[in-house]
C-alpha positions as CSV (number, residue, x, y, z in Angstrom):
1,X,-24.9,-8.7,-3.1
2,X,-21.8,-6.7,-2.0
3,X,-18.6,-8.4,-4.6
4,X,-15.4,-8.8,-2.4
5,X,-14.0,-6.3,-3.2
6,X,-16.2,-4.0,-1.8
7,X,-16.7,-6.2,1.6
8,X,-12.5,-5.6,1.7
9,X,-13.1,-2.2,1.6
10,X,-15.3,-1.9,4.1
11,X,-13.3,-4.2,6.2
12,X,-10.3,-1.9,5.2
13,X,-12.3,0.7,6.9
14,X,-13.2,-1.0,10.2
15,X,-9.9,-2.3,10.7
16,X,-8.6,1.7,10.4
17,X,-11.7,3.2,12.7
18,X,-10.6,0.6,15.4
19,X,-6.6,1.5,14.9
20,X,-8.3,5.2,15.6
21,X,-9.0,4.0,19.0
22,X,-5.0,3.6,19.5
23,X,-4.0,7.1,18.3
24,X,-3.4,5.9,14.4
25,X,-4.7,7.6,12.0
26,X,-2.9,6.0,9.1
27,X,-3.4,2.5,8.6
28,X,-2.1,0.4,5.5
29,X,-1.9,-3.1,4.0
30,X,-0.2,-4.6,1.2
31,X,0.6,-7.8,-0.4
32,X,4.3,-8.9,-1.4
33,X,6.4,-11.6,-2.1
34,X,9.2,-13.0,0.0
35,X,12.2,-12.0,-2.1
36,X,10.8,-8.2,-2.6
37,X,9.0,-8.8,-5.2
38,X,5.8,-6.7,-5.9
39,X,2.9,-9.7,-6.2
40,X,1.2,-10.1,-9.0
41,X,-2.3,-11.5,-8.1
42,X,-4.6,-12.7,-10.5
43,X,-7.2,-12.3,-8.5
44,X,-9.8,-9.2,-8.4
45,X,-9.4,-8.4,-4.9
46,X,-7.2,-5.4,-3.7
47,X,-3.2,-6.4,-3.7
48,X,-3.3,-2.8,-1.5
49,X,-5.4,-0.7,0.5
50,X,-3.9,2.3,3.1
51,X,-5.2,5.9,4.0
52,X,-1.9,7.4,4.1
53,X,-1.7,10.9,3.2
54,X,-1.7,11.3,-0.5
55,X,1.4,13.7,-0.4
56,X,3.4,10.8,1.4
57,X,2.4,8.3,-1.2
58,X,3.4,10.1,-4.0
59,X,6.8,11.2,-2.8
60,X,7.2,7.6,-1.6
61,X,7.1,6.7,-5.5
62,X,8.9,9.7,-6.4
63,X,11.4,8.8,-4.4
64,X,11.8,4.9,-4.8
65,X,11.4,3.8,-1.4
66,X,9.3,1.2,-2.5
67,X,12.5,-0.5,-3.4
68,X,14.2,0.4,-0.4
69,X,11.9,0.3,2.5
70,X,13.6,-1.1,5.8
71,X,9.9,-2.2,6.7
72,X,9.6,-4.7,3.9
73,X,13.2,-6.1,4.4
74,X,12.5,-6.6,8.2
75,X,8.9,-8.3,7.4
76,X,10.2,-11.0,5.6
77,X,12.4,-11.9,8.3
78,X,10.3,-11.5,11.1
79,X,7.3,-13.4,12.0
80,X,5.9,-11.2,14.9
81,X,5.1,-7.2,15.2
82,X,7.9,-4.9,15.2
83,X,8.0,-1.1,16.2
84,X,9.3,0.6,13.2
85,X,11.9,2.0,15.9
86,X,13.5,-1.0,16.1
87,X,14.2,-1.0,12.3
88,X,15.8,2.8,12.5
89,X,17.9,2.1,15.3
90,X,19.2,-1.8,14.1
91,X,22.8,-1.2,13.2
92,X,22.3,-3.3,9.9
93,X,20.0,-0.4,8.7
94,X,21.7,1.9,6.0
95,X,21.3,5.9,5.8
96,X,19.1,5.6,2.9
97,X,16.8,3.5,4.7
98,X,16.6,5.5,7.8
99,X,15.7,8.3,5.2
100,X,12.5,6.8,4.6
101,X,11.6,7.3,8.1
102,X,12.7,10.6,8.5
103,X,10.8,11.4,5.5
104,X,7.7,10.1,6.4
105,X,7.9,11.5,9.7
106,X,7.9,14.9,7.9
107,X,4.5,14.2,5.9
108,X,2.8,13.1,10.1
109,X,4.0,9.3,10.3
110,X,6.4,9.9,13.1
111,X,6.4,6.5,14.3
112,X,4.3,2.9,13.9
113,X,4.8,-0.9,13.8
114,X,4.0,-3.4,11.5
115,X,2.8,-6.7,11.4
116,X,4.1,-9.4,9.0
117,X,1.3,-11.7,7.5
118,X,3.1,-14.6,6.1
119,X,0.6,-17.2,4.1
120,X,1.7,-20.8,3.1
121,X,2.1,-20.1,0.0
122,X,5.8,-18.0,0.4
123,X,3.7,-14.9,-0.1
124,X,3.2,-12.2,2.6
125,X,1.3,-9.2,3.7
126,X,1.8,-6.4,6.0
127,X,-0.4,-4.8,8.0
128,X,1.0,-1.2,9.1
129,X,-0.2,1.7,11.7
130,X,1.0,5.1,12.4
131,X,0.5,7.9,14.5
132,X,1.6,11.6,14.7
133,X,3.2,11.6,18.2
134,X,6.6,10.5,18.5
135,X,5.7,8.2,21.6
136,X,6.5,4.7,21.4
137,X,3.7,1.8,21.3
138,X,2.8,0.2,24.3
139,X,3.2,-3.7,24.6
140,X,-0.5,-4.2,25.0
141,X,-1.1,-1.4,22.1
142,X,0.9,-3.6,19.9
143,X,-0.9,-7.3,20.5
144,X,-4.3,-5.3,20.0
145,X,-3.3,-4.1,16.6
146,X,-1.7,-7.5,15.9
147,X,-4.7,-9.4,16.6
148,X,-6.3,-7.0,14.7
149,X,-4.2,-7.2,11.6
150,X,-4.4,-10.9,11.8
151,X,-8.1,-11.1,12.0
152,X,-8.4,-8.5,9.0
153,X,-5.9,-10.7,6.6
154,X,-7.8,-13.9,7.2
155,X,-10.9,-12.3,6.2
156,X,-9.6,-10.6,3.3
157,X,-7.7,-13.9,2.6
158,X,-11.3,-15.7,2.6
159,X,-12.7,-13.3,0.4
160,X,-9.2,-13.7,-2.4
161,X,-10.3,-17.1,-2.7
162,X,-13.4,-16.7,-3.8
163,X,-13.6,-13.6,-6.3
164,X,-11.2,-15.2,-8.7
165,X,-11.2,-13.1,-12.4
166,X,-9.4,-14.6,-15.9
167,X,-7.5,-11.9,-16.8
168,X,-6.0,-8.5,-14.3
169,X,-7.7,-5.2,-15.1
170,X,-7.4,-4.9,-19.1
171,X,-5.9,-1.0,-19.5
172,X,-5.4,0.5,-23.1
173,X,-2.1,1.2,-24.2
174,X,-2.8,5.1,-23.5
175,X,-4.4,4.2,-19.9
176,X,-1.4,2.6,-19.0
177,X,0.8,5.7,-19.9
178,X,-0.9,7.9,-18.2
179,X,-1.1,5.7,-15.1
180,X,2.4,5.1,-15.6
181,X,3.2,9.0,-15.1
182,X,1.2,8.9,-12.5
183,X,3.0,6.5,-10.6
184,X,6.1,8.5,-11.7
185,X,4.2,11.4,-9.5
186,X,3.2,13.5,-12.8
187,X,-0.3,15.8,-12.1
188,X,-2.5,15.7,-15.1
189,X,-1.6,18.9,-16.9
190,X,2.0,17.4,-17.1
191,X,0.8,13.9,-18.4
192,X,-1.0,15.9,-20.7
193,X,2.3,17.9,-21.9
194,X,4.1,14.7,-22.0
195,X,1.8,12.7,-24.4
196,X,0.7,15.6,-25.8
197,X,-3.1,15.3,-25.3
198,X,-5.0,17.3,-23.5
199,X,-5.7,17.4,-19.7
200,X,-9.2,16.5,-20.3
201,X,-8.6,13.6,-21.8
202,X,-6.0,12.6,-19.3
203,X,-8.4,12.9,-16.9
204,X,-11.0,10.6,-19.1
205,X,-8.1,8.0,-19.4
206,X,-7.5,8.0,-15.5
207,X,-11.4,8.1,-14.7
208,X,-11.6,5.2,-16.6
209,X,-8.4,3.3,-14.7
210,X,-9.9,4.5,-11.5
211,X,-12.9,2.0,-12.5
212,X,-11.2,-1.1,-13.8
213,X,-9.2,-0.6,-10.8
214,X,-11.7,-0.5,-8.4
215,X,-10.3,2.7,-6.4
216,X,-11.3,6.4,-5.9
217,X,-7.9,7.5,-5.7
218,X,-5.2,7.8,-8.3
219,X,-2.1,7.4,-6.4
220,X,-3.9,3.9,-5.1
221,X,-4.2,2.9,-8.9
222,X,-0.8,3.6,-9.9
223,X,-0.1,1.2,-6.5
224,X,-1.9,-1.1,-7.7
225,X,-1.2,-1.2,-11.3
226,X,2.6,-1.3,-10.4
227,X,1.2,-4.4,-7.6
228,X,-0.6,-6.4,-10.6
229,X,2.5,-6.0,-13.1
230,X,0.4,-3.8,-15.3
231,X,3.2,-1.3,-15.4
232,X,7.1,-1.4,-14.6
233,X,8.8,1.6,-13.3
């Protein structure tokens, strides 16, 4: 029997092949709190799943625009979809958060919505999409996706419920220092310099991470790890 996890992923990748339909090739989700916070679920599922580029993602940490992003700010205010547009142009948007626009714009996200998911609990999700054209989103474009996004966080939502695990993914004290400097956008011959071990066993630490995480992707893990309070940056 496919575990939830795996049925989220392959929802993940439904959700993304029908945003493909609308000109978006990037498609992410993630789970936060209300006051910024990065949630810290107890529960196996994944707090995160996007195909952004992998470039984008790893400036985005380098960066710290996880602690800035204008999207996140807006989501917990808003209850409806919202072109990210709106955010760039709102006069109580700062320079540094326009940044992360213009920066991301740079790596193919030129311009996207989002759509706040907020559950009963205070905790929220958001569902984003982006394309490569600078064109806006259509109205009708926009309550697709929404319907969409909606339909994807009940199901995931369903499945959170009932894959619940004792204890968050159980990293070694080395496995969470090298995903640590990965987060920190480090490759693994640097890692390697840093803790002084070599890049072959770097990469055995982050193979193993890759599993207790449940992701092919490093920069997801480091997401992820960050997500489930694993690590602090």
């Amino acid at each position: 029997m496919i575990d939830g996890v795996a049925q989220s992923e392959q929802l993940f990748e439904l959700l993304s092949a029908f945003a493909l339909n609308f000109d978006c090739p990037w498609t992410a989700y993630g789970s936060h709190t209300p006051d910024g916070k990065l949630l810290k679920p107890i529960r196996r599922d994944p707090a995160v799943m996007l195909n952004y580029p992998d470039e984008w993602q790893q400036r985005y940490f380098e960066m710290g625009y996880d602690r800035i992003d204008p999207i996140v700010r807006t989501s917990r205010k808003r209850a409806g979809a919202f072109r990210w547009s709106e955010v760039y142009h709102d006069a109580s948007t700062t320079e540094g958060e326009r940044r992360v626009f213009d920066d991301a714009a740079t790596f193919g996200l030129r311009s996207g919505i989002s759509v706040p998911l907020h559950g009963p609990d205070g905790s929220f999700a958001i569902t984003s999409f982006a394309q490569l054209s600078d064109r806006e989103f259509e109205n009708r474009t926009i309550t697709y996706l929404q319907l969409a996004a909606l339909h994807f966080h009940f199901r995931i939502t369903k499945f959170d419920k009932s894959c619940h695990i004792k204890d968050v993914a159980n990293l070694t004290r080395r496995e969470k220092e090298c995903i640590t400097w990965v987060a920190r956008g480090k490759s693994s011959w640097e890692i390697g310099a840093i803790l002084q071990i070599s890049v072959n066993t770097v990469n055995f630490h982050i193979k193993n991470i890759l599993r207790k995480l449940d992701t092919g992707s490093r920069i997801v893990a480091a997401i992820k790890a960050e997500k489930l309070g694993i690590i602090e940056l």
